[in-house]
C-alpha positions in Angstrom: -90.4 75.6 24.8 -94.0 75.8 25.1 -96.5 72.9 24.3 -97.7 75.2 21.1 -94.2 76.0 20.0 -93.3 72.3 20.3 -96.5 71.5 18.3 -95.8 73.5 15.3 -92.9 70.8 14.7 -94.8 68.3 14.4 -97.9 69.0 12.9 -98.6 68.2 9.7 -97.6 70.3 6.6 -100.5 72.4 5.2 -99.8 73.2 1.4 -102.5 76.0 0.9 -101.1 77.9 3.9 -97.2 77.9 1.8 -99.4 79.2 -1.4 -97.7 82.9 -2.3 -101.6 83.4 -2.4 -101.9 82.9 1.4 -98.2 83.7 2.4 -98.1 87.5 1.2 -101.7 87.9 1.6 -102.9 91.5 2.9 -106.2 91.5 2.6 -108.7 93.2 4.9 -105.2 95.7 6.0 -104.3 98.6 5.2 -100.9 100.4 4.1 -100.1 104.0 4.4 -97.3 104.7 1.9 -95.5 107.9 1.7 -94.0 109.3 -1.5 -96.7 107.4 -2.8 -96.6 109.7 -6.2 -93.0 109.6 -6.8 -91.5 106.4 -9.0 -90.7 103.6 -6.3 -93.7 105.0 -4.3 -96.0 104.3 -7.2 -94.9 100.5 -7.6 -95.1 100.3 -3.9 -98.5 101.0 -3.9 -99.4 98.8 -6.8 -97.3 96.2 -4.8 -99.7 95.8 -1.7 -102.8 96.6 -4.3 -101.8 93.2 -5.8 -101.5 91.7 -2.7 -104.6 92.7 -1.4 -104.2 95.9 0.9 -106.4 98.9 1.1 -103.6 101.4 0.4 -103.8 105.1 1.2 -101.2 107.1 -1.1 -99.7 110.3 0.2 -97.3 112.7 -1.3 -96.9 116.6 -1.5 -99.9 117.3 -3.8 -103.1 117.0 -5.0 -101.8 116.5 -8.8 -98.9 114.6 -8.7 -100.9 111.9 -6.4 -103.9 112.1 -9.2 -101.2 111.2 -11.5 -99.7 108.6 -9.4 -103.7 106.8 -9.0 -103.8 107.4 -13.0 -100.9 105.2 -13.6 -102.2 102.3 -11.7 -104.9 101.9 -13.7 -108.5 101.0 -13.3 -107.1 99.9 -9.4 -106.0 103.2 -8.5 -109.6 104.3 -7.7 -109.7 102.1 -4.9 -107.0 103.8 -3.7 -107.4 106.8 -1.2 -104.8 110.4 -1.8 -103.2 112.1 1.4 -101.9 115.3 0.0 -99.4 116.1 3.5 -96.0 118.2 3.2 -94.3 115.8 5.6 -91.7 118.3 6.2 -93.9 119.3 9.5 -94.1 117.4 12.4 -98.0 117.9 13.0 -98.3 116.8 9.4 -96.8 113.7 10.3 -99.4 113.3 12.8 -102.4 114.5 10.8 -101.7 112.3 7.6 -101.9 109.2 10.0 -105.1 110.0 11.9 -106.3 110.8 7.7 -105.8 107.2 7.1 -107.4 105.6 10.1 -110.1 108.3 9.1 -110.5 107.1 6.5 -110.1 103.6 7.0 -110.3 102.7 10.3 -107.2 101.2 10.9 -103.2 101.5 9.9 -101.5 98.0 9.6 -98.4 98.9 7.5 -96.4 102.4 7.2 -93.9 102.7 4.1 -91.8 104.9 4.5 -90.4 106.1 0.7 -90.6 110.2 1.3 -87.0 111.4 0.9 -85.0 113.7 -0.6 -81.3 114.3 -1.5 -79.1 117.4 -2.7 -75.8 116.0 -4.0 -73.1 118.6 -2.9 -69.3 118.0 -2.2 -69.1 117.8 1.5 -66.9 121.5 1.7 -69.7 123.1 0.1 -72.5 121.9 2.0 -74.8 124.4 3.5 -76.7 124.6 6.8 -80.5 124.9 5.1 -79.2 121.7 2.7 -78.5 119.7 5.6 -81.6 120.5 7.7 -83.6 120.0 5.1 -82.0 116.8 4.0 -82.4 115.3 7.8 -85.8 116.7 8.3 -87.2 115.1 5.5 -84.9 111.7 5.2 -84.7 110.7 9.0 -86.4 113.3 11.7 -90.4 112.5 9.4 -89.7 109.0 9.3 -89.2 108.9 13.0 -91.9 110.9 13.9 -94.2 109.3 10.9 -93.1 106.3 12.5 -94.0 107.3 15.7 -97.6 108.4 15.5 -98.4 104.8 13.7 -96.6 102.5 16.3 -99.0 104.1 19.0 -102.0 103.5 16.8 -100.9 99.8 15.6 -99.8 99.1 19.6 -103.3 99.8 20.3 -104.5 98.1 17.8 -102.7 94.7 18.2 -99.4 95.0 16.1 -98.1 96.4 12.8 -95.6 96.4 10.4 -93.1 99.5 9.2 -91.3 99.7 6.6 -88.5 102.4 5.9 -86.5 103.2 3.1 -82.9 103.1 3.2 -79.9 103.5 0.5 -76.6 101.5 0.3 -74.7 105.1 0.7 -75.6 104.4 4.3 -72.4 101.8 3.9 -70.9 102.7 0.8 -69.2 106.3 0.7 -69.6 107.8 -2.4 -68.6 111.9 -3.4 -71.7 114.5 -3.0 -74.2 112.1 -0.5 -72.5 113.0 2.4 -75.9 114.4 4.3 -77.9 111.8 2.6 -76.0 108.7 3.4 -75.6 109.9 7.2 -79.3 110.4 7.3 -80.0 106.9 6.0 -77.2 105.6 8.0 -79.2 106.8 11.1 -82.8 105.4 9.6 -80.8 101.9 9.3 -79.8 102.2 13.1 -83.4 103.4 14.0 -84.6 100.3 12.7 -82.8 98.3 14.8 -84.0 100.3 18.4 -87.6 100.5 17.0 -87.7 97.0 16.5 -86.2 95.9 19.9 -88.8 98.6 21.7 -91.8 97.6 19.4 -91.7 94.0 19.1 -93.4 93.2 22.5 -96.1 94.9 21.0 -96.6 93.0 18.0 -95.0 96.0 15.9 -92.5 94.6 13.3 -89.8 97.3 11.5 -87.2 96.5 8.8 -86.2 98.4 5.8 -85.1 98.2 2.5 -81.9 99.5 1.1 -81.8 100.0 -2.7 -78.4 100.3 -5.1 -79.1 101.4 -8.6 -82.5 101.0 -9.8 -83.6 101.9 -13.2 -86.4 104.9 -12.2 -87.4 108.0 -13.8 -84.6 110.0 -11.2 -81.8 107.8 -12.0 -82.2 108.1 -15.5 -79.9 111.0 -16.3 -77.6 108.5 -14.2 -77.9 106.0 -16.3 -77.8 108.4 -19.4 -74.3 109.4 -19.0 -71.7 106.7 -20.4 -69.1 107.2 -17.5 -71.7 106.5 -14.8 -73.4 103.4 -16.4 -69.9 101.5 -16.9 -68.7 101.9 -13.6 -71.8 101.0 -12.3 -72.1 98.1 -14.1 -68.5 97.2 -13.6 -69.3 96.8 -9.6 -72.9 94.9 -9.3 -72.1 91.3 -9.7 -75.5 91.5 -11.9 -74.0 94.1 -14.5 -77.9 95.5 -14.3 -79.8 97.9 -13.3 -82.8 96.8 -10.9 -86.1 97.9 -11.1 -88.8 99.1 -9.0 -90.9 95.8 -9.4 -88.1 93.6 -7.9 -87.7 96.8 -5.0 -91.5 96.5 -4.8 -91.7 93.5 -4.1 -89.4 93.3 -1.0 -91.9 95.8 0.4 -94.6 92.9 0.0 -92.7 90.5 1.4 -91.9 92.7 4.5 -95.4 94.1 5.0 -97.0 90.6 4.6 -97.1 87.4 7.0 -94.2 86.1 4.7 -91.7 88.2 6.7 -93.9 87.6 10.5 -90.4 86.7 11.9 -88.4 89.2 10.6 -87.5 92.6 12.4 -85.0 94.7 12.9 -83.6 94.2 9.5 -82.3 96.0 6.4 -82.6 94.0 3.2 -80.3 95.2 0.6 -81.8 95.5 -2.7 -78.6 95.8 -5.1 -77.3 93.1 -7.7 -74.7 92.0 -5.0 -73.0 96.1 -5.6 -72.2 95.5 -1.3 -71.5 92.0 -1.5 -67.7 92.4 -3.4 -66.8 91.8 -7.1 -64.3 89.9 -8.7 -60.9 91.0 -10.9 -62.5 91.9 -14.3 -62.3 95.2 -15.2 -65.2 95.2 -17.8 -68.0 92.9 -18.6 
């Protein structure tokens, strides 16, 4: 153990530095969040707003991102719009060098772009499940990519991807999206053994039901909701502020020894549940 290491177990304990003000602290860096206009993409960017962050917001267009800056409030102005169909690999590659354009740097990458096209597993189609890996695992890696050179060079980094619990939970008509986020949960893991030399932290977040504009026809239908409710421990639906904040945590110097990880955002759904049938 070195004389610093040893050091930090002794030395006195400095309150201010504990402060949630100073812990998830990311002022002067900036995030790059993809999916920025959809509804957990929003909060995420609000999330590292309130935390301090320059953010730069990108998503598929022009409008829906104006939107997204809308609902922020008077704060989304100091927000910057990427307007980048990730679906292309050079995009991947232009919509980081946008952001250091336009700011300079890259410090965090969110991953939240994703899609999903619920089909029984028999009736799955070859342009469904290319276009449900290109999007939910093959742009994340390369997104992922492109910013781990620039934050290597830079000093170090932190990256963030966006996981589901279908990558452990089988459940009918996610086949292609639970293996993609299945791999993304895997890719973690090697990114964060190759990157961590260089100061580049990964992790990701897995989320169970959440309460968002998509899962509202989810939540809508009587069926769904009960059995739902009848397997998280919680007997709720989260929300995006409780996922967004697990982004802060992760992107901050809160989480600065932490990688490799999924955290799994769910009401303990994974965890097991007890003997009741209804609550």
């Amino acid at each position: 153990m070195s004389h610093d290491m040893y050091s930090s177990l002794t030395e006195h304990v400095v309150v201010e530095n504990l402060a949630p003000s100073s812990l998830f602290s990311m002022a002067g860096r900036t995030a790059l969040v993809t999916g920025a206009a959809g509804g957990l993409g929003t909060w995420v960017s609000a999330s590292l707003l309130g935390a301090g962050a320059t953010v730069a917001m990108s998503d598929l267009d022009t409008k829906s991102l104006d939107d997204a800056r809308r609902r922020l409030g008077p704060r989304g102005a100091e927000t910057t719009k990427h307007e980048a169909d990730l679906s292309s690999e050079s995009a991947t590659r232009r919509v980081i060098d946008d952001c250091i354009s336009a700011h300079g740097r890259i410090d965090a990458l969110v991953n939240c772009a994703a899609t999903n096209r619920r089909q029984a597993f028999v009736d799955v189609d070859v342009d469904s499940f290319d276009r449900v890996l290109a999007l939910d695992l093959r742009m994340p890696f390369f997104l992922s990519q492109h910013a781990a050179r620039e934050m290597t060079s830079a000093g170090g980094g932190t990256i963030v991807h966006i996981t589901s619990t279908n990558a452990r939970y089988g459940l009918e008509s996610t086949s292609v999206y639970a293996a993609a986020k299945a791999g993304l949960e895997q890719l973690v893991r090697s990114m964060a053994v190759e990157l961590a030399s260089h100061n580049v932290r990964v992790n990701a977040i897995a989320p169970g039901f959440l309460m968002t504009p998509l899962s509202k026809p989810l939540w809508e239908d009587d069926a769904k909701r009960l059995w739902i409710l009848e397997r998280v421990p919680l007997a709720r639906p989260g929300t995006p502020r409780e996922f967004a904040a697990a982004v802060q945590l992760l992107c901050s110097e809160a989480s600065s020894f932490i990688t490799g990880q999924t955290i799994v955002i769910d009401g303990g759904f994974l965890a097991g549940g007890d003997w009741s049938v209804a609550r």
